[in-house]
C-alpha positions as CSV (number, residue, x, y, z in Angstrom):
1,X,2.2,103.4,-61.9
2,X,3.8,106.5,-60.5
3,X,6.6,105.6,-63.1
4,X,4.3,105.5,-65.9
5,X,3.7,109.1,-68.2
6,X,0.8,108.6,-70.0
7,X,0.9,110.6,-73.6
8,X,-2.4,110.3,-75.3
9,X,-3.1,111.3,-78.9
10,X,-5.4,113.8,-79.8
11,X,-4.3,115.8,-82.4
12,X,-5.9,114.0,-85.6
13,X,-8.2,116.0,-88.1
14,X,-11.5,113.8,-87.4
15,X,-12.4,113.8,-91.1
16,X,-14.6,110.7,-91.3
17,X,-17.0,112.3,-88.4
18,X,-17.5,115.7,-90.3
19,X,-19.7,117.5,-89.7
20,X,-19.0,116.9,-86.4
21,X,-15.6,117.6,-86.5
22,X,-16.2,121.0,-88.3
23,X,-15.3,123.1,-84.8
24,X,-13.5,120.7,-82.7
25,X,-11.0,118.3,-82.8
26,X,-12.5,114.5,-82.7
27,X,-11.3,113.3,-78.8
28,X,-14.0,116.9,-78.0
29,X,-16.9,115.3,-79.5
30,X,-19.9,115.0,-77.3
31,X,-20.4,111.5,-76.2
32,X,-23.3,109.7,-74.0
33,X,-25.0,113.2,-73.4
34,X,-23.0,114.1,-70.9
35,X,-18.9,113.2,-71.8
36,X,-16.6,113.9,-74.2
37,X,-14.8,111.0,-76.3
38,X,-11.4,111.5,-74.6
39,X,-13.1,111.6,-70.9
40,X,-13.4,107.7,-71.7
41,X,-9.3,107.5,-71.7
42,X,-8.6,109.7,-69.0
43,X,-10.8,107.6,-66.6
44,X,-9.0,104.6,-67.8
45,X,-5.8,106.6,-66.3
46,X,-7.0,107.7,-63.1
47,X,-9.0,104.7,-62.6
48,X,-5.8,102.7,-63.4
49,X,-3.1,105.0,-61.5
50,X,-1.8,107.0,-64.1
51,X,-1.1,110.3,-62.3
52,X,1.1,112.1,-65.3
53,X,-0.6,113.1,-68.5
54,X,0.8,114.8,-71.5
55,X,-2.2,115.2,-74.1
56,X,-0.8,116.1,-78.0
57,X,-3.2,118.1,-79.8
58,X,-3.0,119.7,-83.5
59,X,-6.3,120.3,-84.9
60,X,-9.0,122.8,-83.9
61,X,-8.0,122.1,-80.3
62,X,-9.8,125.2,-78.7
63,X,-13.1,123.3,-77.4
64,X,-11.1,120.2,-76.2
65,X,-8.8,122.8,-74.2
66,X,-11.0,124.4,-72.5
67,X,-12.7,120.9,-71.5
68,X,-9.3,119.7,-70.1
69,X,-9.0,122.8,-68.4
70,X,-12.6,123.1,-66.3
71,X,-12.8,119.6,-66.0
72,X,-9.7,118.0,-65.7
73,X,-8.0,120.4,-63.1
74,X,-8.1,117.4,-60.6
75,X,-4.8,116.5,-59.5
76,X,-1.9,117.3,-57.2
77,X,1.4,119.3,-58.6
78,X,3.0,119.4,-55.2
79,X,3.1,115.6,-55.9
80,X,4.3,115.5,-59.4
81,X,0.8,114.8,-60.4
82,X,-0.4,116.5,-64.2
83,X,-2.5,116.4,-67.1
84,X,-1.0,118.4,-69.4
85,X,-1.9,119.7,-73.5
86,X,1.2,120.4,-75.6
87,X,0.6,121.8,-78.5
88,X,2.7,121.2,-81.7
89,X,5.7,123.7,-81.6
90,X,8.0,122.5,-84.2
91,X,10.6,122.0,-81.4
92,X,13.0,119.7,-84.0
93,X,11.3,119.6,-87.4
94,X,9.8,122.2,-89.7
95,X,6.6,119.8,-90.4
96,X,3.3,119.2,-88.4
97,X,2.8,115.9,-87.0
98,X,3.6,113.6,-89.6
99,X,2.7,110.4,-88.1
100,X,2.0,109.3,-84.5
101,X,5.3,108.1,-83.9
102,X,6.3,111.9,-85.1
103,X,4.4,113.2,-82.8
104,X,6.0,112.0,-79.8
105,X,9.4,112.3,-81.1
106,X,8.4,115.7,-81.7
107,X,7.6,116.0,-77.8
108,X,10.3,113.7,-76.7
109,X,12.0,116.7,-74.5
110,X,8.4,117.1,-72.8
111,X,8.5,113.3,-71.7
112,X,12.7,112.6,-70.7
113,X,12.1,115.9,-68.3
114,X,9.8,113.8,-66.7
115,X,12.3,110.7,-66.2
116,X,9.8,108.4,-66.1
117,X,10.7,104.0,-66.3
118,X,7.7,103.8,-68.6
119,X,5.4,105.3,-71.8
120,X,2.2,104.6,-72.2
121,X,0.6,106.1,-75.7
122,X,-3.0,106.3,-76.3
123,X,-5.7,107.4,-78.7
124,X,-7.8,109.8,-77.3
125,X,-11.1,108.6,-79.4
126,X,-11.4,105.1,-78.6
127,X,-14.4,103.6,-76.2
128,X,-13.2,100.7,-73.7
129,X,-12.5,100.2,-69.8
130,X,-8.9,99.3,-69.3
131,X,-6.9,99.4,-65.9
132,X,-3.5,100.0,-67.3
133,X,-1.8,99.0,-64.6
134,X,-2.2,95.0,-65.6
135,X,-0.7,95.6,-68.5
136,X,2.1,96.9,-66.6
137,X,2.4,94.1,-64.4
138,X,3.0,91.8,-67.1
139,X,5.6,94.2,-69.0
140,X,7.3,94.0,-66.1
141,X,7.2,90.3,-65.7
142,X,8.1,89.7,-69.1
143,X,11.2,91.5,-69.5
144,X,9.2,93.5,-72.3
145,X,10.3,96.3,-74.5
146,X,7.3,96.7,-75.9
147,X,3.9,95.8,-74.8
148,X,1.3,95.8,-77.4
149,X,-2.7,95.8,-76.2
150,X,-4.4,93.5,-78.5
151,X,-8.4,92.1,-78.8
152,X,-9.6,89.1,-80.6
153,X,-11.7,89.9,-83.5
154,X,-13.2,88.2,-86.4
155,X,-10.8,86.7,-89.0
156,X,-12.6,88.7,-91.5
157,X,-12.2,92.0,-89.8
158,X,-8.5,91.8,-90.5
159,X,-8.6,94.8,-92.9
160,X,-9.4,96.9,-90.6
161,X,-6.8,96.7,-87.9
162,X,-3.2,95.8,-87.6
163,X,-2.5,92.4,-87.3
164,X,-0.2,90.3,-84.5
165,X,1.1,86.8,-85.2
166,X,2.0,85.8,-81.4
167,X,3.6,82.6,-80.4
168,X,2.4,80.2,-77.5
169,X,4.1,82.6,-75.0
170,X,2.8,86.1,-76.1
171,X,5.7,87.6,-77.9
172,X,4.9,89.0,-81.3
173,X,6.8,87.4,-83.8
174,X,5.1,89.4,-86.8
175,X,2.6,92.2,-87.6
176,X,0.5,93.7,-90.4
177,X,-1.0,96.6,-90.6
178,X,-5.0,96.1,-92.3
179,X,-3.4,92.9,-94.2
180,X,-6.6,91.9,-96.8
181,X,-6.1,88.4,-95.6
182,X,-5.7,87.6,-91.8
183,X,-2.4,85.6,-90.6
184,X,-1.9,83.5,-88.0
185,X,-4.9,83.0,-85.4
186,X,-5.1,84.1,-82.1
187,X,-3.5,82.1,-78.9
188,X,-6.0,83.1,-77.0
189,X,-8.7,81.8,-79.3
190,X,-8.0,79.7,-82.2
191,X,-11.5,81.3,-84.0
192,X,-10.0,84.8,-84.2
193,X,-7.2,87.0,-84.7
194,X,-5.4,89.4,-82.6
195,X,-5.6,93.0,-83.5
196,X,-3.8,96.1,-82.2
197,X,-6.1,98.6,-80.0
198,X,-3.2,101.4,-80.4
199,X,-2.1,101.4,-76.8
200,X,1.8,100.9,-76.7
201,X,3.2,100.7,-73.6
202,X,7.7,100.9,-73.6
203,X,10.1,101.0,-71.2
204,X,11.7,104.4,-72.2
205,X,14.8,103.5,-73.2
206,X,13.5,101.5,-76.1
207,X,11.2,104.4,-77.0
208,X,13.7,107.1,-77.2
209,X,16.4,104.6,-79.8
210,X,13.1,103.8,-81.9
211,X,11.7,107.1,-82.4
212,X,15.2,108.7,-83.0
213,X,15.5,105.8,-85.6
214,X,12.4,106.4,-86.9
215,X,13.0,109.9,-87.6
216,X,16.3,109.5,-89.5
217,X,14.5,107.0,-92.2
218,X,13.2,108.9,-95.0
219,X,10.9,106.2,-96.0
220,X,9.1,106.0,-93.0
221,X,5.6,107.2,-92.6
222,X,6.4,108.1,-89.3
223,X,3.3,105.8,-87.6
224,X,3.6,103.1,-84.6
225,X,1.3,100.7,-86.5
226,X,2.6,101.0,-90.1
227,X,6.8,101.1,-89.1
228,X,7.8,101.3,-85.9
229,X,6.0,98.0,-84.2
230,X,7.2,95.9,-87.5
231,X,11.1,97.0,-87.3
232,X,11.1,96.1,-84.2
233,X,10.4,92.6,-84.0
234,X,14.0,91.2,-84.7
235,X,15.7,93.3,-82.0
236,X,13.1,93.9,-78.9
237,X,11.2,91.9,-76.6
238,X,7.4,92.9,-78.3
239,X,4.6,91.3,-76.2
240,X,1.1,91.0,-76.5
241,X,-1.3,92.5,-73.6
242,X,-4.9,90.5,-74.4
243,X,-7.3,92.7,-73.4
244,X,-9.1,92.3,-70.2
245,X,-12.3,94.6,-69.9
246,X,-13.3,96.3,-66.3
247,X,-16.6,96.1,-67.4
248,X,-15.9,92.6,-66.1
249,X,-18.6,91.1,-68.9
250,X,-17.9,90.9,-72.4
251,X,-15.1,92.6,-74.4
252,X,-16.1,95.9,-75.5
253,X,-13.8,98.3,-77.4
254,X,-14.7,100.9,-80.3
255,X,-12.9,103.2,-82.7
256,X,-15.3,105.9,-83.0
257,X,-13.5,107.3,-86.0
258,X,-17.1,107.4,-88.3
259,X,-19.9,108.4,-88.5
260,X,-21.6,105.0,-88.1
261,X,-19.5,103.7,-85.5
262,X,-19.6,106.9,-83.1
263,X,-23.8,106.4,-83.5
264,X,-23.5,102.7,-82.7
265,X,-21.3,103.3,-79.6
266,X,-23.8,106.0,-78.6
267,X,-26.7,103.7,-79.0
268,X,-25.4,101.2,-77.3
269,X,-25.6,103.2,-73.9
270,X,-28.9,103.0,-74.4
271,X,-29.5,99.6,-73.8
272,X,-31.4,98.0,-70.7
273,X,-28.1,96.6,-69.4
274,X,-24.9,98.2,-71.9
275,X,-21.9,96.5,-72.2
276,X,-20.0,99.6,-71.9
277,X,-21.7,101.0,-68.5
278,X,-22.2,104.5,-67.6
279,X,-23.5,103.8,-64.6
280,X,-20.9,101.2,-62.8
281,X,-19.1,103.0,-59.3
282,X,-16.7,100.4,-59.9
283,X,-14.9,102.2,-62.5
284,X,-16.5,105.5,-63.1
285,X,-16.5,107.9,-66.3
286,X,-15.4,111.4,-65.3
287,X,-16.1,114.6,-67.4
288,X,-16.9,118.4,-66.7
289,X,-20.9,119.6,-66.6
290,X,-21.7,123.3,-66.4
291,X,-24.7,123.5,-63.7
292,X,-28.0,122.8,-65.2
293,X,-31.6,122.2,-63.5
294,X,-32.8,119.2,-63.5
295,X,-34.0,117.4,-66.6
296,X,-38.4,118.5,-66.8
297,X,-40.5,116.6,-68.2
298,X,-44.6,118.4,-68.4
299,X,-47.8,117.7,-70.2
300,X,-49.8,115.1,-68.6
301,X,-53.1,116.7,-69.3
302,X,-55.1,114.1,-70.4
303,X,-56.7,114.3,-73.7
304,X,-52.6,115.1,-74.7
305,X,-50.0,113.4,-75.6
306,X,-47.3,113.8,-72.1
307,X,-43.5,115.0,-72.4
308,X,-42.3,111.1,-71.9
309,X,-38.7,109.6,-72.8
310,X,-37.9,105.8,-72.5
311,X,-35.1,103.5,-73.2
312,X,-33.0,107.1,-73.6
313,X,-30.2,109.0,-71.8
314,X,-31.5,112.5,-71.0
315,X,-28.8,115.3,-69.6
316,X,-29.6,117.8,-67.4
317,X,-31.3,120.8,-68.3
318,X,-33.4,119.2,-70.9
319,X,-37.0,120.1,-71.3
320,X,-39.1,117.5,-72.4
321,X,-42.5,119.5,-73.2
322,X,-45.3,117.2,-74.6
323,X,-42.9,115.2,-76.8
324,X,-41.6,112.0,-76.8
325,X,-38.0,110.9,-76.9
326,X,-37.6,107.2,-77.8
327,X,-34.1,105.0,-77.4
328,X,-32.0,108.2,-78.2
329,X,-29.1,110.3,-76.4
330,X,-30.3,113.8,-75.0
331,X,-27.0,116.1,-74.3
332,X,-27.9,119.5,-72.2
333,X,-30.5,121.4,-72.1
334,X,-32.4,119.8,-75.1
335,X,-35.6,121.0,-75.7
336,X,-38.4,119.1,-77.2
337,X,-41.5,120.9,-78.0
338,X,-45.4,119.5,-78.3
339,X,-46.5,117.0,-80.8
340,X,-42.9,115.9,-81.8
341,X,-41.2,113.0,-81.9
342,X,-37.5,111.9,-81.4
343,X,-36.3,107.7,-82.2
344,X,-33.0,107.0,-82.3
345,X,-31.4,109.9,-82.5
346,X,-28.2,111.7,-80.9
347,X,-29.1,115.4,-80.0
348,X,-26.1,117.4,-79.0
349,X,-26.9,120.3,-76.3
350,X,-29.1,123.6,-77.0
351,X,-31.0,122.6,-80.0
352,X,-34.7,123.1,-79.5
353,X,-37.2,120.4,-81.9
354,X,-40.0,122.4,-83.2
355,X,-44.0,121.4,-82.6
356,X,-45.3,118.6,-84.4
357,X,-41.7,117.7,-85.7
358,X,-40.5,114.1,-86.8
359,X,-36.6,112.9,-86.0
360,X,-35.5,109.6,-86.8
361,X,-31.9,108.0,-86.9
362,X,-30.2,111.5,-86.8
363,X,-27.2,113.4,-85.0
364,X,-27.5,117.0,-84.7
365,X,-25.3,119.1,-83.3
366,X,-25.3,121.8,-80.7
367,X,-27.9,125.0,-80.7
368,X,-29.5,123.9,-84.1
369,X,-33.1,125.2,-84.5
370,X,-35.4,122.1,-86.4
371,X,-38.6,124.2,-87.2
372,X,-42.0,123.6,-86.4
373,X,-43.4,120.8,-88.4
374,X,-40.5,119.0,-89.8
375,X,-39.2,115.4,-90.5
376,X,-35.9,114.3,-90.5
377,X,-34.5,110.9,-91.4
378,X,-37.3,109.8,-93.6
379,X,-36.3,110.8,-97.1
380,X,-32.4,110.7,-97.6
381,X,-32.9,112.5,-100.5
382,X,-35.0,115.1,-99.0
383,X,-32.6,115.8,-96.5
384,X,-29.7,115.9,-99.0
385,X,-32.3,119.1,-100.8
386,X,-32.1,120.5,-97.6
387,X,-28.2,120.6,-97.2
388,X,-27.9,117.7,-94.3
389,X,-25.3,115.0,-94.6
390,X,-26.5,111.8,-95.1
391,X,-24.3,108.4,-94.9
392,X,-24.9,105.6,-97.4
393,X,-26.9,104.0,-94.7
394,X,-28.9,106.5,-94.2
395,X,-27.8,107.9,-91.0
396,X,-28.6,112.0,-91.0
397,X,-25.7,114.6,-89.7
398,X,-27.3,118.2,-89.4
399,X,-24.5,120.5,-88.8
400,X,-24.7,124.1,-87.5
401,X,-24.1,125.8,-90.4
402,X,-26.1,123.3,-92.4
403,X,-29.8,125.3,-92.3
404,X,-31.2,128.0,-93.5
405,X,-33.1,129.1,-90.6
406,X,-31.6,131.2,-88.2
407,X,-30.1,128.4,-85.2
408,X,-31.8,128.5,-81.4
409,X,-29.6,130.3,-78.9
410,X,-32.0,130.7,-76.4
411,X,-30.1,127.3,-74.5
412,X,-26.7,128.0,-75.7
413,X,-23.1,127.2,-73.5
414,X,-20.2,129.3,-74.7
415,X,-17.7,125.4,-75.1
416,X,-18.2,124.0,-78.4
């Protein structure tokens, strides 16, 4: 692995999790109370070896730098150990990043410096355990160019990913990208297809003539999925990587890219034994936390209802003060006030729930103030009156700059 750089793509606008992506780029976005989205790939890399980071960012990147700088300051320059944020520069084109292939063509000066053997790319807002270094191994065995990570999925999920045809020895002898009818099924499983996870790993020299390539052909979109992995099927060794998950149980991977799927993934931490685990030493999640008290929870008296939270993640610094929290995701210092209720939501850190108030099937984000009183989640079109966003199924987003009452500071952290 020490000839591996790792260059992991964070740069996209996020716009199918606005509001939460109003102030920060998506890989910044709080996730399991504690973590950020792109914490999830950066333990995959230490986890799995990977000791040289480049991370490309281009959108409202401030929040996610400063992350990357108090949390991620973790390993060793004196041995050629980094993790380092480049921010688009224009360096050989006029234009922003184009595509993702653009983007590391863009940076390509930033990787050959490094001289490494290998590249492995990665999205920074994608939920899985990997250890990268398997996939190595078998790029390595194979005489590979290209090694593509691919999951099975369901046959009728095909529109959603980009698809490989792979023969009886793994080498991809076709791809699709979101092809309204699936191809060729899966070697691995004949009841499913094999889909890209958008983890590439090349030997360099193949990266450097297919990105330069890439870059002369005007009627290229400029993306790994869309042109570069289906030109090069004729000419390079392409091989499939199935995915093996450390959670050592079943497969889990998510593209957090909405709304709905960044909920689900957060919900499902919740559960009595998760598929994705936050809680497993054998391959643990790293992140940054400012120093908080301990999470308090107070009002036993009896004849009251008692500050109580079950089947939930609460962070440190959360307050729990004659409330109850049910099967939802508590980031730092929370509070919940007396009489009120909170079920399945996602509460992002500094927001204080008024007395008597109602939250159900919500996401709010960070130092919102919900007054005394109120109920959220159980009239869509209610909430809509009030300015929230609301998804078609009903999922509520309050934003910071989506109330008219004046937001709680009182808990605040200066990181967005």
């Amino acid at each position: 692995m020490k000839d591996v750089v790792a260059v992991l793509l964070a740069g996209g606008a996020g716009e199918r999790l606005y509001p939460l992506t109003r102030e920060r780029a998506k890989p910044a976005v709080p996730f399991g109370g504690c973590y950020r989205i792109i914490d999830v790939t950066l333990s995959n890399c230490i986890n799995s070896g990977v000791r040289r980071m480049l991370i490309l960012t281009q959108y409202k990147a401030l929040s996610l730098n400063r992350h990357i700088r108090e949390g991620w300051n973790i390993l060793s320059p004196e041995l050629g150990e980094f993790i380092e944020i480049l921010p688009p520069t224009k360096r050989v084109s006029e234009h922003w990043y184009r595509g993702t292939a653009d983007a590391l063509y863009q940076n390509l000066h930033s990787i050959t410096v490094e001289a490494p053997g290998y590249v492995l790319v990665l999205a920074g807002d994608h939920i899985y355990k990997m250890n990268y270094a398997l996939m190595l191994n078998q790029h390595v065995q194979t005489g590979a160019d290209i090694t593509v990570a691919t999951i099975q999925e369901k046959p009728a999920e095909s529109y959603r990913f980009g698809v490989a045809d792979i023969d009886s020895q793994g080498l991809i002898v076709g791809f699709e990208e979101k092809p309204a009818v699936a191809g060729q099924r899966s070697p691995y499983n004949p009841n499913t297809i094999s889909v890209s996870m958008g983890i590439y790993l090349f030997s360099t020299k193949a990266l450097l003539e297919l990105l330069c390539r890439d870059a002369e052909d005007p009627n290229s979109s400029h993306d790994f999925g869309k042109d570069i992995i289906p030109r090069t099927l004729d000419q390079y060794r392409v091989f499939s990587f199935d995915f093996i998950d450390e959670n050592r149980k079943e497969l889990y991977w998510r593209d957090v890219g909405t709304l709905e799927a960044y909920y689900e993934a957060n919900m499902d931490l919740v559960a009595v034994e998760p598929v994705f685990n936050l809680y497993d030493q054998h391959w643990p999640i790293r992140t940054y936390q400012r120093q908080y008290p301990p999470a308090k929870f107070v009002f036993a008296q009896e004849g009251r209802r008692m500050g109580i939270a079950v089947d939930s993640i609460v962070s440190p610094g959360c307050i729990v003060s004659g409330g109850r929290v049910v099967n939802s995701v508590l980031s730092h210092a929370v509070r919940i006030n007396s009489y009120s209720e909170v079920d399945s939501a996602i509460i992002f850190s500094g927001v204080n729930v008024g007395r008597y108030s109602r939250i159900r099937r919500a996401i709010i984000e960070r130092d919102v103030d919900i007054p005394e009183n109120s109920e959220v989640g159980f009239d869509p079109d209610e909430d809509r009156t009030r300015g929230y966003h609301v998804t078609e199924s009903g999922l509520v987003v309050i934003g910071r700059d989506d109330q008219a009452t004046e937001q709680h500071r009182g808990l605040s952290y200066a990181a967005s």
